[in-house]
C-alpha positions as CSV (number, residue, x, y, z in Angstrom):
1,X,140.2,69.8,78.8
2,X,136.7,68.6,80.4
3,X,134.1,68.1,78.1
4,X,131.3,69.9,78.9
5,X,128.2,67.9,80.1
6,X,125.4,67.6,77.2
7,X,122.6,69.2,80.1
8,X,124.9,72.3,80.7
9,X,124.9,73.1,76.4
10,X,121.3,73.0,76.7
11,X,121.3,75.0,79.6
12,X,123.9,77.6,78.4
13,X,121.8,78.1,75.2
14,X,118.9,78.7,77.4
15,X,120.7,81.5,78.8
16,X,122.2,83.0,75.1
17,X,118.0,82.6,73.7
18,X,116.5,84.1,76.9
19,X,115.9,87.4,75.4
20,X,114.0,85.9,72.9
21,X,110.3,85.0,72.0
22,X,110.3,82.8,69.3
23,X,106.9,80.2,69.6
24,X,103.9,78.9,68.3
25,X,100.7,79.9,69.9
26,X,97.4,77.5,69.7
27,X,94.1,79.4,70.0
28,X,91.5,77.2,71.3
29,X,88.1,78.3,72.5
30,X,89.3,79.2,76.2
31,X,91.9,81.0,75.0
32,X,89.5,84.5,74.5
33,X,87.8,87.2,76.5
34,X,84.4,88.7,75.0
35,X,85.3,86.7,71.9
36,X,88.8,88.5,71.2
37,X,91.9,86.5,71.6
38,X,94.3,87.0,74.1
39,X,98.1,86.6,73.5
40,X,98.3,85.6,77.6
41,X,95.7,83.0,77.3
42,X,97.4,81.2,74.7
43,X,98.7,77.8,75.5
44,X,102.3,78.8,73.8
45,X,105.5,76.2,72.8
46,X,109.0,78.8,72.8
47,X,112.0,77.5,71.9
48,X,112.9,78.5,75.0
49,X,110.7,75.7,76.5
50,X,112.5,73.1,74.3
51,X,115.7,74.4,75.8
52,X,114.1,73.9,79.4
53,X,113.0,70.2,78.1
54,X,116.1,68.9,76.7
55,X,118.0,70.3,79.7
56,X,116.1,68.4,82.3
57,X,116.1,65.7,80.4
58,X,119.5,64.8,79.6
59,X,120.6,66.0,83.4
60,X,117.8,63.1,84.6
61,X,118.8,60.4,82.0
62,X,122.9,61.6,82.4
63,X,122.4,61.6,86.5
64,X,123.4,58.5,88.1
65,X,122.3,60.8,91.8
66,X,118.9,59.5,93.5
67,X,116.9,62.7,94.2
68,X,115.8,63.0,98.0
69,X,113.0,65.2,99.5
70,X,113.2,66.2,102.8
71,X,109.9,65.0,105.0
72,X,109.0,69.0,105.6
73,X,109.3,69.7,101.4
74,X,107.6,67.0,100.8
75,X,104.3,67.7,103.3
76,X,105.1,71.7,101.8
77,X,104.8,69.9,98.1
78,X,101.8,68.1,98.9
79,X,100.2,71.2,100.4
80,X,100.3,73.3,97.3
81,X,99.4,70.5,94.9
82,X,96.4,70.4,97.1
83,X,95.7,73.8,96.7
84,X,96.7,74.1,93.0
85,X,93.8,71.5,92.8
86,X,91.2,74.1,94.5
87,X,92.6,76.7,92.7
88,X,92.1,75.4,89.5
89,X,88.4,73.6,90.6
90,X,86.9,76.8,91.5
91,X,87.8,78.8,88.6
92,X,85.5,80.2,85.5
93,X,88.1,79.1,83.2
94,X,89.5,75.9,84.4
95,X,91.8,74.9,81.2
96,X,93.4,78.4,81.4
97,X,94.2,77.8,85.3
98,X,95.6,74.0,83.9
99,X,97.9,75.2,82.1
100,X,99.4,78.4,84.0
101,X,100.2,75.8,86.8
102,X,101.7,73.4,83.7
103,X,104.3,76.7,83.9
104,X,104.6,77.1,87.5
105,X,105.7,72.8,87.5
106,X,108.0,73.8,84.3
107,X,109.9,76.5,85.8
108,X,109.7,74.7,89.3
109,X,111.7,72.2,87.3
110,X,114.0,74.5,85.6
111,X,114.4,75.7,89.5
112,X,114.9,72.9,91.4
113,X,117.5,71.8,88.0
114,X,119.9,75.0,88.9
115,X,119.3,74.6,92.4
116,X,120.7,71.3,92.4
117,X,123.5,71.7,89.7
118,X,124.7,75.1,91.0
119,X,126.3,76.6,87.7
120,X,129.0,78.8,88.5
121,X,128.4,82.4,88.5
122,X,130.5,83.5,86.1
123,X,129.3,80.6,83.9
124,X,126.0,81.9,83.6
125,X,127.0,85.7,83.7
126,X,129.0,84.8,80.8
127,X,126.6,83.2,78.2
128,X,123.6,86.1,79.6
129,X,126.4,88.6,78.3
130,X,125.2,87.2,74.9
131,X,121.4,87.8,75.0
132,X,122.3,91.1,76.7
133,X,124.5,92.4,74.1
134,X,122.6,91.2,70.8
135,X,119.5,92.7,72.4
136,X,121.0,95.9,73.2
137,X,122.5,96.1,69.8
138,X,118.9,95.8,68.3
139,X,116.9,98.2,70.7
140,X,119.9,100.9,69.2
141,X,119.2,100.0,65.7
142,X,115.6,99.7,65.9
143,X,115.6,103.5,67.7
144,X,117.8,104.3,64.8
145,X,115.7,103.1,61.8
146,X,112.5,103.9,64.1
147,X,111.1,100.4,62.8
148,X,112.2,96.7,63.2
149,X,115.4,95.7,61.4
150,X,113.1,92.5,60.1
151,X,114.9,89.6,58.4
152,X,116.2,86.9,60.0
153,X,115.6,88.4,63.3
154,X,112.2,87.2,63.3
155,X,113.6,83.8,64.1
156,X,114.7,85.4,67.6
157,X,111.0,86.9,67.8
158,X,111.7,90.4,66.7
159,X,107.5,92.1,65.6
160,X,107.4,93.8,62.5
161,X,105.8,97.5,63.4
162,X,107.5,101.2,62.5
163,X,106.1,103.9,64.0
164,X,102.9,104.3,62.6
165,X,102.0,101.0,63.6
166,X,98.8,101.4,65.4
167,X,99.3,100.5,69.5
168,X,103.3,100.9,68.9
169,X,105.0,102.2,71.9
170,X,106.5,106.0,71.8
171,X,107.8,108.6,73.6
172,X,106.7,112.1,72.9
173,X,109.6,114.7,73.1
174,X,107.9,118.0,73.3
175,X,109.9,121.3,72.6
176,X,109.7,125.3,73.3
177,X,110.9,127.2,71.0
178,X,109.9,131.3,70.6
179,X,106.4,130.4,72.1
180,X,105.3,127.5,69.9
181,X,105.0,124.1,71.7
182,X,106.4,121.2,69.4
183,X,106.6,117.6,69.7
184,X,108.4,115.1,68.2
185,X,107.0,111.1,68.4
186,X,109.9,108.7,68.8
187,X,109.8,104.9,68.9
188,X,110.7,103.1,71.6
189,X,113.0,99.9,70.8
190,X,111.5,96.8,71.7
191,X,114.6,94.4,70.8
192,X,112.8,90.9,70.7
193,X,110.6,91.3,73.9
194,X,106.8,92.1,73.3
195,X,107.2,95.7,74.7
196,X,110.1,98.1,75.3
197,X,109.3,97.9,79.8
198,X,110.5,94.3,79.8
199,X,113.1,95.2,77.5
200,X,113.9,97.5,80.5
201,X,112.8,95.5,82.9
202,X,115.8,93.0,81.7
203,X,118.1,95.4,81.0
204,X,117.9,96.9,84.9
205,X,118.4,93.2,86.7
206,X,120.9,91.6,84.1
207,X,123.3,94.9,84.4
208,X,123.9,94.6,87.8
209,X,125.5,91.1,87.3
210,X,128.2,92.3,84.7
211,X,128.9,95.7,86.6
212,X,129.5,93.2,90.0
213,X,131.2,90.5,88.5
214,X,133.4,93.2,86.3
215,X,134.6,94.6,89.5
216,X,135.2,91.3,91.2
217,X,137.3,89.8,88.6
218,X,138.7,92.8,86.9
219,X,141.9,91.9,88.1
220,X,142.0,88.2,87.2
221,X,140.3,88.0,83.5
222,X,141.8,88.7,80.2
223,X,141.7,91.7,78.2
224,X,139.2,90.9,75.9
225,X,136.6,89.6,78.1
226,X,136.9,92.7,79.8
227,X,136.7,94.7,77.0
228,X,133.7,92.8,76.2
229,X,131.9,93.2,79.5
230,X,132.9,96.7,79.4
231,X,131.0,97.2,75.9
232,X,127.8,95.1,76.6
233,X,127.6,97.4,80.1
234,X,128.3,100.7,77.7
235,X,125.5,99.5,74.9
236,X,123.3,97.8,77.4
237,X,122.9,101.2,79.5
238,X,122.3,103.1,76.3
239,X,119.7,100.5,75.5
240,X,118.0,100.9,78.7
241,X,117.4,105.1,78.4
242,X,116.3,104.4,74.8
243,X,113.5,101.8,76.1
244,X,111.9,104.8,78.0
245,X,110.7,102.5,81.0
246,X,110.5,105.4,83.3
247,X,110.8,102.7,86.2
248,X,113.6,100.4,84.2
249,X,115.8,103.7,84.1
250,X,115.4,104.8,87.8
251,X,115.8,101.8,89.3
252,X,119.1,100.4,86.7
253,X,120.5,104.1,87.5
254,X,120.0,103.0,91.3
255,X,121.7,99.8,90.6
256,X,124.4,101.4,88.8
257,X,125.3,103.6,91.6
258,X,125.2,101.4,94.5
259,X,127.6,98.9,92.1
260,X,130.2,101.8,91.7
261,X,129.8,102.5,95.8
262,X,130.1,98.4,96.7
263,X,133.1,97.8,94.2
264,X,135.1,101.0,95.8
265,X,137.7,98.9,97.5
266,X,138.8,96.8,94.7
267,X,139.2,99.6,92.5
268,X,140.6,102.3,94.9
269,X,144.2,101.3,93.3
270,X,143.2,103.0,90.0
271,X,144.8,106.4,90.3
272,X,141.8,108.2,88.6
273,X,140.0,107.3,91.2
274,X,141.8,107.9,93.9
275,X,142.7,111.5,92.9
276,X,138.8,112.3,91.6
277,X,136.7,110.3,94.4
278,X,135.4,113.0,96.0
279,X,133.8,114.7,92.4
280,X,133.2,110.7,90.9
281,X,130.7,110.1,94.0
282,X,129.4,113.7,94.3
283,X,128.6,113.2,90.4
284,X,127.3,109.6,90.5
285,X,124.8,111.2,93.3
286,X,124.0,114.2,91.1
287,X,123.4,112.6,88.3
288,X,120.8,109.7,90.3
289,X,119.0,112.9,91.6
290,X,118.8,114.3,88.0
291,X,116.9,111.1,86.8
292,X,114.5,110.7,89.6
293,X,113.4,114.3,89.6
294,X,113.3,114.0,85.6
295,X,111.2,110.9,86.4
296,X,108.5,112.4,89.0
297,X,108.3,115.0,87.3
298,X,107.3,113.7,84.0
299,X,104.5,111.2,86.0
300,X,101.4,112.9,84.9
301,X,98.2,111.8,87.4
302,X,95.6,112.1,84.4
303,X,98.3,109.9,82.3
304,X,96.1,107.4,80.4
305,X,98.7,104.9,82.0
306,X,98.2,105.8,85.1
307,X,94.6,105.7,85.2
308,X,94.7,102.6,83.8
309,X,97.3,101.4,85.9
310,X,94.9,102.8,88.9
311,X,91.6,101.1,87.5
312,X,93.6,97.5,87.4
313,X,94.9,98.1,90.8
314,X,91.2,98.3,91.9
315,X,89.8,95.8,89.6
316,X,92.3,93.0,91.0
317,X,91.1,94.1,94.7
318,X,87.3,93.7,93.6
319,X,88.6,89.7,92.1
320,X,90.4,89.0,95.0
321,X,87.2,89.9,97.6
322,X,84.8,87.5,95.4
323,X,87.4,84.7,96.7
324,X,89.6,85.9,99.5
325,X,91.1,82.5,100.4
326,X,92.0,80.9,97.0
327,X,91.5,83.6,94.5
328,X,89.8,83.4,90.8
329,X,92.2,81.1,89.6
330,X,95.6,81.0,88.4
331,X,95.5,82.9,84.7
332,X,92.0,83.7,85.4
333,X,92.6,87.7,86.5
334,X,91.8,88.4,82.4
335,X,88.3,86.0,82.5
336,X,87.0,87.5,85.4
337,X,88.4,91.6,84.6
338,X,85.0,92.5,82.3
339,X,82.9,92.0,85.5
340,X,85.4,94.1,88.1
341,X,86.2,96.9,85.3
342,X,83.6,98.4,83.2
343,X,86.3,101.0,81.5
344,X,86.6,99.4,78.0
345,X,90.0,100.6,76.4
346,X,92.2,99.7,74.0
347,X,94.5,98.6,77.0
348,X,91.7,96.7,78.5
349,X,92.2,93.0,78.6
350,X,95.7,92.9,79.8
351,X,96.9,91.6,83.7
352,X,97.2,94.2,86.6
353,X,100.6,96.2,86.4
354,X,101.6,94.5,89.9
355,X,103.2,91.2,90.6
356,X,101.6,91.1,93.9
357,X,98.4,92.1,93.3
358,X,98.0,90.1,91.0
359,X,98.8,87.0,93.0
360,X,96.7,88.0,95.8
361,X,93.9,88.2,92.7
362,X,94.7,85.0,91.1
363,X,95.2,82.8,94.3
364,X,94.1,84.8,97.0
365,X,95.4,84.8,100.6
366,X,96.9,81.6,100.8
367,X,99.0,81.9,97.3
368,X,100.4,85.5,98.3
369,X,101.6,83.9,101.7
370,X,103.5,81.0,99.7
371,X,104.7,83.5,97.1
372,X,106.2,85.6,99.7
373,X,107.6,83.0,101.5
374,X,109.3,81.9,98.2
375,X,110.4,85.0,97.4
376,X,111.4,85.9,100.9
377,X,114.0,82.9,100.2
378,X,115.2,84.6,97.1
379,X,116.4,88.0,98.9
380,X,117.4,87.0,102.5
381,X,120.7,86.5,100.6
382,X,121.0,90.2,100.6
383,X,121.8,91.6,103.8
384,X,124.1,88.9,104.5
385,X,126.1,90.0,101.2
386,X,125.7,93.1,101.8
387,X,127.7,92.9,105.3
388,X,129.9,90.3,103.7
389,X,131.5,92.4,101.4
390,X,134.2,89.7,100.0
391,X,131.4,87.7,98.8
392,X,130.1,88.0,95.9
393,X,126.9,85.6,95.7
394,X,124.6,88.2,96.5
395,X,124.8,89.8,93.1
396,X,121.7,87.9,92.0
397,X,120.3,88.0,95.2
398,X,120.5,92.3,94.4
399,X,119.2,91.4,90.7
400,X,116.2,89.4,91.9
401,X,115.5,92.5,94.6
402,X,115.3,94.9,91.5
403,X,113.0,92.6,89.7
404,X,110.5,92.0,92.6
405,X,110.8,96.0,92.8
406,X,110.0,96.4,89.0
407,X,107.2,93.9,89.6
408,X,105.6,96.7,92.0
409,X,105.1,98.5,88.7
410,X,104.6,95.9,85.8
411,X,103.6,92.0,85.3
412,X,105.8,90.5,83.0
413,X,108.0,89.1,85.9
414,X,104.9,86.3,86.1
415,X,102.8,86.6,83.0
416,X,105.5,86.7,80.4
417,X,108.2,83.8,79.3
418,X,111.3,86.1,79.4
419,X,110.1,87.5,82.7
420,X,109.7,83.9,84.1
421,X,113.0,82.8,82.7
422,X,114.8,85.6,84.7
423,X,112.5,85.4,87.4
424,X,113.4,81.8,88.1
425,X,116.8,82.0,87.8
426,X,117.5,85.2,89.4
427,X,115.6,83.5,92.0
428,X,116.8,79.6,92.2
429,X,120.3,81.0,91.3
430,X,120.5,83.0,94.5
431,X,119.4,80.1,96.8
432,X,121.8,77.9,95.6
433,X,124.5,80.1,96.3
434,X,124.1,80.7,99.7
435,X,126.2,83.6,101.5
């Protein structure tokens, strides 16, 4: 029996802990906005980050392999070190811009570390079965109680709040009954994330990976794992509607569909199927249509999400035309917002609900060019799966696609640690596993 390798424990906890957000925040000076403190300003040490740490460094110690960069990486490396440099030069707040491209070099390394180790598939599948299972369980029993189950589970980074806590998250249920208009305030489960759309926002990409590797090794794995993927997919979708992520649900029910569509082959020798196929797609369809419409309809213009979604859109336009070529500085979109927004809510100081916006913002012209070439790496994967359809590699290259969708609507794929940690391997995961 081989003996695992001391670099793939520390990555396989990693991948059990990534749902959490267990860490200890310093609070210097630079780490406020019109003298309130801001949680994404704040130089912050997870456990997860020891994970990262022990992982690279017991792969570089254990690794007798000299590491070689190719002449045109290298000339690319030295290009963007140059313009981190800039970046970070002409910034208002130049220890904040320090140490978000300290995270970009961390999770470059945690990267370029799976990229170079390529972990099996089902290897890390496996252990994310864990995160997405204990997480799911919580979300149901925090919607249950309607406040935190508390306890030890503040070691995994679970908030205290119920649902009077002031700020909390809910969804308001409203009812008709004989001409009086009721409502009903229900919490939304945030599981150990800091809000219940990344709960979502995880939920929607990890899914995908146990629904496709279910159907690709339903026939060669034992019962009980089976039983298990089964139940984590089962709890992990009920998770998901309870998070209320209007954009979570729509695009996981997507995701869910096209995985019952892809796997049709390898399950077309289930009799159930094969008598019912016609009124299993029809109803698969059906139901997709049910939740969009359900979801469009329930987007409300004058929404104080909305707006505020639609004033941060603008504000990070405003940012990103005071420096067009390098942007405001990497973490600097929350420094510079007071002068681009003058709407002062309780949702003010908080980074614009768009991935690419907020890049453009934050590095301007030249950093949304390298990010999309980066990214454009992470999905070209995809249509070559796609038309492959006995390989299965481009599962993550279909769960990175529905983050980079998700990040059309939300943040956290950059600005938060669980959204990084999935970002970066969804992303380096894909590469290295070429179709």
């Amino acid at each position: 029996m081989a003996v695992m390798p001391i670099h793939r424990l520390f990555f396989s906890l990693l991948l059990v802990f990534l749902p959490t957000q267990l860490g200890f925040h310093f609070w210097p000076e630079w780490a406020g906005v019109l003298g309130r403190r801001v949680d994404y300003l704040s130089p912050t040490i997870y456990f997860t980050d020891a994970l990262i740490f022990l992982a690279l460094a017991s792969w570089i110690i254990n690794s007798r392999k000299k590491f070689s960069i190719k002449q045109r990486n290298f000339k690319l490396l030295f290009f963007i070190l140059g313009f981190a440099i800039l970046n970070i030069f002409f910034a208002q707040n130049q220890p904040v811009a320090i140490y978000k491209w300290l995270k970009v070099l961390e999770f470059g390394l945690l990267g370029f570390y799976i990229y170079k180790t390529k972990p099996a598939l089902s290897f890390i599948i496996y252990h994310l079965s864990f995160g997405i299972l204990y997480s799911s369980l919580l979300a149901i029993a925090q919607f249950a109680l309607q406040h935190s189950v508390g306890g030890p589970l503040w070691w995994l980074g679970e908030r205290t709040f119920t649902l009077d806590t002031p700020g909390i998250a809910r969804v308001d249920t409203q009812f008709l009954i004989f001409n009086f208009q009721f409502s009903i305030f229900r919490l939304r489960p945030y599981a150990t994330f800091p809000h219940p759309n990344v709960l979502g926002g995880f939920l929607a990409a990890t899914i995908p990976l146990l629904i496709f590797n279910f159907q690709f090794s339903i026939f060669n794995q034992t019962k009980k794992f089976s039983i298990f993927k089964l139940a984590t997919i089962i709890l992990g979708t009920i998770a998901l509607v309870l998070t209320g992520s209007r954009s979570a649900i729509v695009v996981g029910a997507i995701a869910f569909v096209i995985g019952i569509m892809k796997s049709e082959s390898r399950i077309m020798n289930y009799e159930l199927w094969k008598k019912n196929k016609f009124i299993i797609q029809h109803s698969l369809f059906v139901i997709l249509f049910l939740i969009l419409a359900w979801t469009f309809l329930k987007i409300n213009p004058a929404d104080e999400s909305v707006v505020v979604r639609q004033q941060l859109n603008a504000a990070a336009i405003k940012l990103w035309q005071q420096s067009p070529l390098i942007g405001v500085g990497l973490g600097n979109f929350l420094v510079e917002l007071p002068k681009a927004l003058t709407s002062r809510t309780i949702y003010f100081l908080q980074p614009v609900h768009n991935i690419y916006l907020l890049v453009l913002s934050e590095t301007g012209v030249v950093g949304l060019v390298l990010f999309l070439l980066l990214i454009g790496k992470g999905i070209r994967g995809l249509v070559l799966g796609i038309r492959e359809k006995k390989k299965q590699f481009f599962i993550f290259h279909f769960s990175f696609f529905i983050l980079l969708l998700l990040g059309l609507v939300d943040h956290y794929p950059l600005t938060l640690q669980q959204g990084q940690l999935l970002f970066t391997l969804l992303f380096a995961t894909a590469i290295s596993n070429k179709t």
